[in-house]
N, C-alpha and C positions, 0 to 999 in steps of 0.2 A: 561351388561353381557359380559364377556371375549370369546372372540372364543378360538378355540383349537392351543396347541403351531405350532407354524412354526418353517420347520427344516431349518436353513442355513448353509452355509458352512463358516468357516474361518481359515484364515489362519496365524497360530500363530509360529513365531521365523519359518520359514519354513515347517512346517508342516500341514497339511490341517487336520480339524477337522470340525464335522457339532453339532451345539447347535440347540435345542429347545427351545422356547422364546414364551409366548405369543402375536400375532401383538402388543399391548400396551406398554410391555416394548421392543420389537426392536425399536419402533418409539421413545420412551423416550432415550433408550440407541444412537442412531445415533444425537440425536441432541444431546444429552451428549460429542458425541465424535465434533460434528461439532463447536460446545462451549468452545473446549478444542482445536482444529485445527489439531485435528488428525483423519488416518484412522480409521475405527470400526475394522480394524485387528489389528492397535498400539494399541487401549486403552483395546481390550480384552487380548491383550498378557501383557498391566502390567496387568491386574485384573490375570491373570493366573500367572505370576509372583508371587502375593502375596499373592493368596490365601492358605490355606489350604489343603495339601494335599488328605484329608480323604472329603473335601467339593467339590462336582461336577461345573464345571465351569459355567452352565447354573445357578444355585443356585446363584453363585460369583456373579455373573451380575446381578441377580436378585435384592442381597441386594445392591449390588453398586449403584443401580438405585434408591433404593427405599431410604437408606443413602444420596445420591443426593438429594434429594427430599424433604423430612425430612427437611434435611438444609436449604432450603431454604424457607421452613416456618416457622421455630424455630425463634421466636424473640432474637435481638443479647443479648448477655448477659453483664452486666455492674460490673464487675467485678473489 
């Protein structure tokens, strides 16, 4: 069972901003960035980069985490 989101702060292209996340995907999402060799402010600032504007960033990361994830249990395809 999921506990309730946690609010953190970060800090994207200079600006301080605080997301809600539930502890499950921060913990996915920081090795996500640890995996990738960057801080969890570089990789939410591209995720806010690319997202959609009309799509809230806590969302963004949501599916980024879960598209992360997906992939790499999707058997590779032989194309």
């Amino acid at each position: 069972m999921s506990a309730r989101p946690q609010k953190h702060s970060l800090t994207l292209r200079g600006h301080r901003t605080s997301v809600s996340l539930e502890p499950e995907f921060w913990r996915v999402f920081r090795d996500i960035a640890a995996e990738e060799g960057k801080p969890i402010n570089a990789l939410a600032s591209d995720i806010d980069a690319r997202r959609d504007p009309d799509v809230g960033l806590a969302s963004a990361i949501r599916v980024f985490v879960l598209n992360r994830l997906a992939g790499q249990l999707s058997p590779p395809r032989s194309d």
